[in-house]
N, C-alpha and C positions, 0 to 999 in steps of 0.2 A: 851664605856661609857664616855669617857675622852671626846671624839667630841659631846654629848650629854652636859657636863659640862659647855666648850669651847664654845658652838653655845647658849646659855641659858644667858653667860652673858652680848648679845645683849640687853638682857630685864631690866638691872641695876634697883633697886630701885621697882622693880614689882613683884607680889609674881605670880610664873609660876607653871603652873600644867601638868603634861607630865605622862604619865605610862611609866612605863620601857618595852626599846624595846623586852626587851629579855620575857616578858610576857602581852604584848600587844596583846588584842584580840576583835573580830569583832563576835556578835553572832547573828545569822539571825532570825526572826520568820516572818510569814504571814499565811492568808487566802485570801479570795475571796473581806474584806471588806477593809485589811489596810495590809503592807508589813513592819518591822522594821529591822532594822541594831540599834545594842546597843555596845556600846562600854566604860568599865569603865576606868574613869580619874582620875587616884589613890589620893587616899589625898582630891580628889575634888569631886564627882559625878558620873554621868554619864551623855556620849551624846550621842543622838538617832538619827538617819534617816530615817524619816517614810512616808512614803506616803499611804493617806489615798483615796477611794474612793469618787471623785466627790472635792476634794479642792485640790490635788497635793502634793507635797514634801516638809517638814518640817523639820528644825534643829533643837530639842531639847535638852538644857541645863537643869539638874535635881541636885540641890546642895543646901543644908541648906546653904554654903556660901551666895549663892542669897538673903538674908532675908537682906542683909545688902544694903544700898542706893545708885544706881547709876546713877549719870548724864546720861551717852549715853552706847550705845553697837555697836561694828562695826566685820566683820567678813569679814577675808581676807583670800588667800592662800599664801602659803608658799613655797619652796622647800623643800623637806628632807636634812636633814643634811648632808649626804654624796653628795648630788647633784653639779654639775657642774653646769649647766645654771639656769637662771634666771626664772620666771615665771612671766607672765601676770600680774598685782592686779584684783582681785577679785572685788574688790569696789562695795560690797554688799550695798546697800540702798532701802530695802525693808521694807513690815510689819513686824513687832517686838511687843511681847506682853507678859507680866511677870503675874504671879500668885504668889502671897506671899502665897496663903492657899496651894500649889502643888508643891513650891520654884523651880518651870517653866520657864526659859526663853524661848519662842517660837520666831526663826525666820520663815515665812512663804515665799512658792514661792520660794525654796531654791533645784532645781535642780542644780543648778552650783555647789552648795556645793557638791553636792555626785560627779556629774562629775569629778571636779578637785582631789577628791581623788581617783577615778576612772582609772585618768590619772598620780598616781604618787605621786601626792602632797598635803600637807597637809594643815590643816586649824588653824586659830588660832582667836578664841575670846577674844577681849577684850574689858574689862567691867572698865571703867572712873568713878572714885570715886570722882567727885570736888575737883580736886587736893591732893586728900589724894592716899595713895600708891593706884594703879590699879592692878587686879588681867589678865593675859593672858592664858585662860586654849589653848593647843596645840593638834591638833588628829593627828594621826598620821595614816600612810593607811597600816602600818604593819599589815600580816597577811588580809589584806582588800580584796583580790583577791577572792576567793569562795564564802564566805558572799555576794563579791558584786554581781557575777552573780547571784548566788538564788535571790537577790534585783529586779534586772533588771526583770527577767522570772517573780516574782513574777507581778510585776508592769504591765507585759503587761498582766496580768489575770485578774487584779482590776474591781468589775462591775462598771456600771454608778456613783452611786449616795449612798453617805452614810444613815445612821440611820436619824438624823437631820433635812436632806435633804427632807426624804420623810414620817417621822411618820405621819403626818399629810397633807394632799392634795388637794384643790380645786382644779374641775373643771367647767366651767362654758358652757353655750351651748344661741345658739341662739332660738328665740322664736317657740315653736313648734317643737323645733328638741331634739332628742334623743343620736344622731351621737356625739360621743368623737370627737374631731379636730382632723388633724394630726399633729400638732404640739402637743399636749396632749399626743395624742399614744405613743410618747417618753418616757414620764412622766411613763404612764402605764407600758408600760414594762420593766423599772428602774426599780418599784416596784415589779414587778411580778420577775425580776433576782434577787432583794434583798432577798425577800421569799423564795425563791427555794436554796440560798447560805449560809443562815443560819439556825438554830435550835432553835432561840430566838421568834419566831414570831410565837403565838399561836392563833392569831383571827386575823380576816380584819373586818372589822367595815364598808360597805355604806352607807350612805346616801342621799336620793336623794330628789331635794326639786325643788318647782317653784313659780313665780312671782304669783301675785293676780290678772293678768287678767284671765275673764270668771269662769266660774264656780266651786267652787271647788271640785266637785269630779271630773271633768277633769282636777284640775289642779294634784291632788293627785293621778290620774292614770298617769301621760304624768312624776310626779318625780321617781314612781315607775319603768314605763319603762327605762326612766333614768338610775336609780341604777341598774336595772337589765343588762341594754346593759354595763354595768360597768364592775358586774360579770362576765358577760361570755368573754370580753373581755380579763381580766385576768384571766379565767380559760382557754382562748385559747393559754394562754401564758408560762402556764403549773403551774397554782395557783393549789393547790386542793379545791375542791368545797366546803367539810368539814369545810374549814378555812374560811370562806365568811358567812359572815348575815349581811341580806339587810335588809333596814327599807326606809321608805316613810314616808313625813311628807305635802304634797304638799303645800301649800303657808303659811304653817304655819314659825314660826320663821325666819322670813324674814332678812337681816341683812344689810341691806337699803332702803329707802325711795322708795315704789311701785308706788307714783307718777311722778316719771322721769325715764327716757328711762334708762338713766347708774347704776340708783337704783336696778329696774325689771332686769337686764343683771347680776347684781350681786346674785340677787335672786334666778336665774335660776342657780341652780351647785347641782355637787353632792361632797360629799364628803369622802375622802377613809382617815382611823386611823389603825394604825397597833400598835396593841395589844400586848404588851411581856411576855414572861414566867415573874414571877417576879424571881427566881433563874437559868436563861436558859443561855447556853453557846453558843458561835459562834461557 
C-alpha cells in the first residue's frame, strides 16, 4: 500500500481514483449480442469493456462525478506500480462521447485499451476541467486474467450485427427481379443469426413493394413474390416460419418520385422490421 501512496503522488494537485489492490475485481458477463468486463473504481464509478455486436470495443466510464464540465478526455496506459520498464503511450485519439442523462463517458474503437490490460498494464483517464483541479480515475488489470479470457472467447462468438443495426431493413431489387443481391444475403442472414440468438424477437414484419410501371396487379403480384422470396430465404437460414407475416402493397406508398429511373429503383424494396416482446430477455 505504501508503493500505491508513493506512485499517486505523481498526480499533485489531481483528485485520483484507484480501488484497492488488495480487493480489486474484474466481473465478466456476455451472450451472442454484447461481451462486458465491469470493474468498480471505489469512490468513483465504474468502468466497463464492452464489446458489442457489429460496432467493436468500448471503454466505458459510469460516475455521477461526470455531471461536472470538462474541457477534454485522453486515456493512456501506464505500468503497474511495481513495474520495471517502461511502456509504449497509448495516445488514444478516438471517438469520445458523454451522456449527462446515463453520466457516460464512452470512448469508442478502444481495443488497445483491453489489449494493454491484457498485457499487464494499466490504464488511466483523465478528464481536464479548464484549469480547475482534474480528476485521473486509474484501472488496474489486477485479478484481470480469467475475466479477460471469457472477454476474449466471448468476442469471437459475437454474431454479425446488433439490434439497431438491423430492426429495421431495406432491400431493394432490379426491375422485374425478385432475387435478394448477394451483397444483401449478408444483410439476411445477420438477421436470421440475431433471431435465432435471442428471445426478444417475437414477429418479422415483410413488406414487399414495387415501382408504378405496368399494371398494377402485376406490380402487386411481382412485391408479393418479393416478400415471399424474403421469407423463405430466412426461413432457410433457420427463422421459424411462425415468426414471418408477409404483406404486399405493390406500387402503392411509393417513397420516391416514379418518374425517374433512381426514384422507381427505390420503390422496388422489400422491407424486413423485427418486432420485440415489449418485456423479453436476451
Amino acid at each position: 500500500m505504501l508503493m500505491l501512496v508513493v506512485s499517486c503522488a505523481g498526480y499533485a494537485g489531481d483528485n485520483v481514483w484507484i480501488s484497492p489492490l488488495d480487493s480489486s475485481t474484474w466481473v465478466f458477463s456476455g451472450n451472442k449480442t454484447a461481451c462486458s468486463l465491469s470493474h468498480d473504481v471505489e469512490g468513483f464509478g465504474v468502468a466497463k469493456i464492452i464489446a458489442e455486436a457489429g460496432v467493436g470495443t468500448r471503454l466505458e466510464i459510469i460516475s455521477k462525478e461526470l455531471k461536472k464540465k470538462w474541457s477534454n478526455y485522453s486515456v493512456n496506459s501506464m505500468p503497474a506500480f511495481w513495474a520495471i520498464d517502461e511502456v509504449k503511450p497509448l495516445d488514444y485519439q478516438n471517438d469520445v462521447s458523454f451522456s449527462l442523462l446515463t453520466n457516460e463517458l464512452i470512448f469508442n474503437n478502444a481495443d488497445d485499451v483491453f489489449e494493454r490490460l491484457d498485457q499487464g498494464e494499466w490504464i488511466q483517464v483523465n478528464l481536464n476541467g479548464n484549469g480547475q483541479r482534474n480528476d485521473t480515475i486509474v484501472i488496474s488489470n489486477v485479478n484481470f486474467e480469467v475475466p479477460a479470457k471469457q472477454f476474449s472467447a466471448c468476442k469471437t462468438d459475437l454474431i454479425s450485427l446488433n439490434y439497431q443495426q438491423i430492426r429495421s431493413s431495406e432491400f431493394y431489387y432490379s426491375s422485374g427481379s425478385t432475387l435478394v443481391s448477394k451483397k444483401d444475403i449478408r444483410t439476411v442472414y445477420a438477421i436470421s443469426e440475431y433471431v435465432r440468438s435471442v428471445r426478444s424477437i417475437k414477429k418479422i414484419l415483410i413488406d414487399g413493394y414495387s415501382d408504378s410501371q405496368g399494371r398494377s396487379a402485376v406490380n402487386l403480384r411481382m412485391s408479393r413474390e418479393r416478400a415471399e422470396e424474403m421469407a423463405a430465404l430466412l426461413i432457410e437460414f433457420g427463422v421459424p416460419h411462425k415468426m414471418i407475416q408477409i404483406r404486399s402493397h405493390g406500387d402503392r406508398y411509393p417513397i420516391a418520385d416514379n418518374h425517374f429511373a433512381g426514384g422507381r429503383k427505390k420503390n422496388r424494396r422489400v422491407t424486413v422490421r423485427l418486432i420485440k416482446n415489449s418485456a423479453a430477455g436476451v
